[in-house]
N, C-alpha and C positions, 0 to 999 in steps of 0.2 A: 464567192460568198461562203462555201461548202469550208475552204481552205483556210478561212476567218474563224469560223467554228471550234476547228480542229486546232487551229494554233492557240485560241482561249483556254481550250481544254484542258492542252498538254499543259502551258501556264498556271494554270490551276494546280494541278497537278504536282507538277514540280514545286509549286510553293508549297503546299501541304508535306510533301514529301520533305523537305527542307525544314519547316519547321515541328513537324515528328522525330526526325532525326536530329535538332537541336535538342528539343525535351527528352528524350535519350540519352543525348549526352548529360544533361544539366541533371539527371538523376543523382548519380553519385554526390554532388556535389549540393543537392538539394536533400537526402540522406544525410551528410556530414551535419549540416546544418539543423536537421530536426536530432538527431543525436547531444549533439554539444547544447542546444536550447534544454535539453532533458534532463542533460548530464549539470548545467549549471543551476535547472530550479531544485532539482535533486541535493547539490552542494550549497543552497539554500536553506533547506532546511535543516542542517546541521548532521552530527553523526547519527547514524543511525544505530535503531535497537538489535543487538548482537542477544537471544535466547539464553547461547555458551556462556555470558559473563555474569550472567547475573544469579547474587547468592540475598538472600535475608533468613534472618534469624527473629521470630516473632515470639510473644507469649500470649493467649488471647486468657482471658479471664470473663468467665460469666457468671452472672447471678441472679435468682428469681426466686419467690413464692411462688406457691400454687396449690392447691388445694384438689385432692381429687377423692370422688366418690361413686361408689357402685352402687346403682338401685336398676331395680328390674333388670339386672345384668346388661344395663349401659354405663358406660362410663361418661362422666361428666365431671369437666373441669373447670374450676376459677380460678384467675389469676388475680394473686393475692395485692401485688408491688408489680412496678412496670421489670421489664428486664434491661437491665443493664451488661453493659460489654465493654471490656477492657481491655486496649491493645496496645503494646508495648513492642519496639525494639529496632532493629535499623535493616536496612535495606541497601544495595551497590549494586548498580548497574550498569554494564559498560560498555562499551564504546564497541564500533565492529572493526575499526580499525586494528584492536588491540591482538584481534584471531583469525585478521584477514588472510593467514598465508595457510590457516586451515582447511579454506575451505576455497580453493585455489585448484584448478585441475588442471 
């Protein structure tokens, strides 16, 4: 009966052993896998924002009333007309592929 025991044990045992040492190996390969899923939702959403390529050129333009007046040496203001703001001009922003071997080590 003693010798019953002991041979379930080692059984045990050995299968545990067996499949820790499967999930060990299937590491790598389960790695590869969460990478390429990453690497494809990543290539989903298109290129990505490169800081280096990007230029614009703007003019902003503003304009307002307002009316201001000192009494008992506080200042207080009204505004006369809402303010308005004006902005004009163009903007490029590029791609990261365009500077990718800049930043390459």
């Amino acid at each position: 009966m003693l010798n019953r025991k002991g041979q379930s044990t080692l059984e045990y045992a050995l299968i545990i052993a067996v499949v820790v040492g499967g999930l060990l190996l299937m590491q790598h390969y389960v790695k590869r896998g969460y990478a390429g899923r990453l690497k494809s939702a990543s290539d989903e959403m298109g290129e990505q924002y490169d800081p280096t390529t990007y230029t614009g050129n703007f003019t902003t333009t503003q304009h307002s009333k307002a009316k201001q007046q000192v009494v008992n040496r506080q200042t207080e203001t009204r505004q006369l007309e809402d303010q308005t703001n004006i902005r004009t001009g163009s903007e490029t922003v590029g791609a990261w592929k365009e500077n990718e071997d800049l930043f390459k080590n």
